[in-house]
Backbone as CSV, one residue per row, in Angstrom:
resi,resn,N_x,N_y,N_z,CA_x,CA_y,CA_z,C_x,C_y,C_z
1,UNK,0.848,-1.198,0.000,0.000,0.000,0.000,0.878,1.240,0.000
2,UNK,0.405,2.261,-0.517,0.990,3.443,-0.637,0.955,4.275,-0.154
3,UNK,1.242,4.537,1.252,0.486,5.349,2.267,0.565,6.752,1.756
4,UNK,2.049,7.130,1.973,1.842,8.153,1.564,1.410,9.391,0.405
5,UNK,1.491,8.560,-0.982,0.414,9.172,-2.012,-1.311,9.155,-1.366
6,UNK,-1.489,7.429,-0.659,-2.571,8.059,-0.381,-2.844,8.961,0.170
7,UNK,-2.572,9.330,1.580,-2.309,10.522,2.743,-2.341,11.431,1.733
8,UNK,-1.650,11.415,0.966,-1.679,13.164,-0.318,-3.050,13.374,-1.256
9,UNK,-3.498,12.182,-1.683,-4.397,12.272,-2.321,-5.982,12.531,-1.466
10,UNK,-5.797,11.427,-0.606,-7.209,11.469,0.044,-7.279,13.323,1.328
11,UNK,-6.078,13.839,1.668,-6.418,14.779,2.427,-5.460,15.439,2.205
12,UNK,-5.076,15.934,0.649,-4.161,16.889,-0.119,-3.816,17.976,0.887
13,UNK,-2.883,16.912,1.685,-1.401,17.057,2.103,-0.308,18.158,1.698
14,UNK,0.096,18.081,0.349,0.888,18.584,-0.520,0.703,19.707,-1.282
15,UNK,-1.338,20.158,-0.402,-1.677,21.509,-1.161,-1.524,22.592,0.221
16,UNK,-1.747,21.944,1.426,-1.783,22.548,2.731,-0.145,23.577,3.060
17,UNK,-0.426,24.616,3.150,0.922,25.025,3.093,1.068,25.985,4.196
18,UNK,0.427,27.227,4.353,0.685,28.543,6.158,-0.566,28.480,6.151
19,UNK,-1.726,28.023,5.852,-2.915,27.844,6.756,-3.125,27.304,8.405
20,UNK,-4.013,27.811,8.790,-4.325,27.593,10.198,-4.755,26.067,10.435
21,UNK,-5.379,25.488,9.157,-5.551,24.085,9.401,-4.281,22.789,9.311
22,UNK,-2.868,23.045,8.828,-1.782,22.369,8.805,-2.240,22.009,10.178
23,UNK,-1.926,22.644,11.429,-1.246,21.847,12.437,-2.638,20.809,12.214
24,UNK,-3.899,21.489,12.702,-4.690,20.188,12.944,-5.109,19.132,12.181
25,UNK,-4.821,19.462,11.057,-4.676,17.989,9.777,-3.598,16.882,10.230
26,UNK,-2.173,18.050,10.263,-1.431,17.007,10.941,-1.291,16.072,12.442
27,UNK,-1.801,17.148,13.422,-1.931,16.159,14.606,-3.344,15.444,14.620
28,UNK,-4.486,15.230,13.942,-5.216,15.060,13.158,-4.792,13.092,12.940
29,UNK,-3.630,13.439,11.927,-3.191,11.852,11.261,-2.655,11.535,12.154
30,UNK,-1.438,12.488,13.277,-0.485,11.522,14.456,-1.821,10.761,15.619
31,UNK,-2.371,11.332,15.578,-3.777,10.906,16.692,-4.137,9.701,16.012
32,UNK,-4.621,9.894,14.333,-5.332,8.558,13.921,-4.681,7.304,13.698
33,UNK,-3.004,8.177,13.002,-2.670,6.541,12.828,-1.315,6.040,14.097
34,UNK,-1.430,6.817,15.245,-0.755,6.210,16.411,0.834,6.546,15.858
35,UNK,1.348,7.491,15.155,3.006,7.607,14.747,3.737,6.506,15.441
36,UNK,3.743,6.776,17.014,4.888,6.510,17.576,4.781,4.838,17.286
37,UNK,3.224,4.241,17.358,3.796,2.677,17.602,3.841,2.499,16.057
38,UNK,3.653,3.216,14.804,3.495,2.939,14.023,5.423,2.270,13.576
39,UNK,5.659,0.702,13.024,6.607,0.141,13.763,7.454,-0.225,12.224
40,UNK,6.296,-0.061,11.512,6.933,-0.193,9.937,7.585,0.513,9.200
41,UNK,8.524,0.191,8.876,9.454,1.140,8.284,9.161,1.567,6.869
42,UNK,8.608,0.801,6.052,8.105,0.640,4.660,6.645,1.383,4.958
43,UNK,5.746,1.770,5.769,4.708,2.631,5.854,5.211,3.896,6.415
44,UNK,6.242,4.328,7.101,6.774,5.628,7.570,7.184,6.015,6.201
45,UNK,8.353,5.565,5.336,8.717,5.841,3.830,7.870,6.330,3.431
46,UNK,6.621,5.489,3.124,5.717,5.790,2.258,5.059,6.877,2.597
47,UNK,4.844,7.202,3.592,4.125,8.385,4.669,4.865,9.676,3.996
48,UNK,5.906,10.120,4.465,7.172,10.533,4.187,6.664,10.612,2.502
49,UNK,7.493,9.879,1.650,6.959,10.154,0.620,6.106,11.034,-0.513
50,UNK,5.090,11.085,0.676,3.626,12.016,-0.024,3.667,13.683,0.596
51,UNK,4.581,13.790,1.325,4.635,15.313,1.993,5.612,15.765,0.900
52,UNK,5.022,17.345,1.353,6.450,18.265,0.597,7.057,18.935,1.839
53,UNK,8.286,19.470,1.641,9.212,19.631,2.772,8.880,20.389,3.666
54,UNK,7.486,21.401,3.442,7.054,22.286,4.893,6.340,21.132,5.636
55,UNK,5.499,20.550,5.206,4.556,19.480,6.033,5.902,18.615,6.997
56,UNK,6.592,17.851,6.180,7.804,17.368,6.846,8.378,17.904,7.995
57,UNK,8.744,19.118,8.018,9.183,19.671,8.756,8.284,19.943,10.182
58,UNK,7.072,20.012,9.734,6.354,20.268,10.978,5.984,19.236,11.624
59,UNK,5.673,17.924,11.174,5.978,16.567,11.648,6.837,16.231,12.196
60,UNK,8.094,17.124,11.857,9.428,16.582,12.734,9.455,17.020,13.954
61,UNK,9.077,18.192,13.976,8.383,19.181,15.409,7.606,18.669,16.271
62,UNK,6.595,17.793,15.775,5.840,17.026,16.731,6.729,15.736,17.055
63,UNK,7.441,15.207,16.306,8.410,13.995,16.751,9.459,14.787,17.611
64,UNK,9.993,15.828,17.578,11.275,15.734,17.808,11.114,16.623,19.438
65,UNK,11.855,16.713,20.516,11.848,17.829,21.460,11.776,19.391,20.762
66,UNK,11.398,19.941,21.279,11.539,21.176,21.283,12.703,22.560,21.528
67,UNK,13.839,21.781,21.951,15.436,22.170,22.187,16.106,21.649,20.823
68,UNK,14.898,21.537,19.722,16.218,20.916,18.570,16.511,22.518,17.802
69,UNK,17.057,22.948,17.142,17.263,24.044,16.363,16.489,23.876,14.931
70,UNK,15.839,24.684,14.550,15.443,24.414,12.942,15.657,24.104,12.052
71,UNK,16.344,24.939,11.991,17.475,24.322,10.773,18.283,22.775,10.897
72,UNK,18.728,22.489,12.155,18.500,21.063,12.250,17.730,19.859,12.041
73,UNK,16.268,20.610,11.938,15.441,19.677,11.847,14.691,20.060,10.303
74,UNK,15.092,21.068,10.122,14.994,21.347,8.301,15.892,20.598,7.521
75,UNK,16.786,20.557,7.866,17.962,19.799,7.278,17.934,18.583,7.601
76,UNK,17.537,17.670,8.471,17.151,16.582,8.770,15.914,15.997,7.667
77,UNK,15.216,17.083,7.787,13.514,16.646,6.996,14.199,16.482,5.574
78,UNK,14.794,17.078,5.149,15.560,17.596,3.011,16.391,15.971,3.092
79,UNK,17.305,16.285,4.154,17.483,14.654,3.896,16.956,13.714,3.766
80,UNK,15.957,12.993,4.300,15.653,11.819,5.127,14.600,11.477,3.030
81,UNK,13.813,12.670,3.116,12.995,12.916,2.336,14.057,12.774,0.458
82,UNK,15.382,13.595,0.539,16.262,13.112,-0.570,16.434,11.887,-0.549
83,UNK,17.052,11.192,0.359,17.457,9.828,0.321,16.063,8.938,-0.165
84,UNK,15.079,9.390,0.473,13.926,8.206,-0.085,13.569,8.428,-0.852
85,UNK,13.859,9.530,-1.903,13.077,9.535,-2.962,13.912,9.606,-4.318
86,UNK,15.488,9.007,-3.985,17.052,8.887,-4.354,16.917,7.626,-4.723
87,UNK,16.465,6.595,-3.961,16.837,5.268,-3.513,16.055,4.339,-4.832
């Protein structure tokens, strides 16, 4: 399955950009589909996948502490997101 095209297609993900509804779309999906136990690595990819790099980034915000620097975690998101879509 293709999570993440679906995630883009079914709740266009990839059109959501400085609207007020990003955060709650996104904590929205971390609520529905459980992130943290989510355990598959081949459905995180795919997840991943269907974002463009602002959505990414703000996902990483909800994963990551709040003592990370931005640009750390901007640069984290460009990667993770190059490599999988490199590979």
């Amino acid at each position: 399955m293709d999570l993440g095209r679906t995630f883009g297609k079914n709740l266009k993900l990839n059109q959501l950009v400085t609207n007020d509804h990003d955060n709650d779309q996104i904590i929205w999906l971390y609520n529905k589909y459980n992130f943290k136990k989510l355990c598959s690595k081949v459905m995180l990819i795919e997840f991943l996948r269907g974002l463009n790099e602002f959505l990414m980034l703000k996902i990483f915000w909800l994963w990551f502490p709040p003592f990370f620097e931005q640009k750390l975690a901007l640069a984290t998101a460009f990667l993770i997101k190059n490599y999988i879509l490199n590979k």
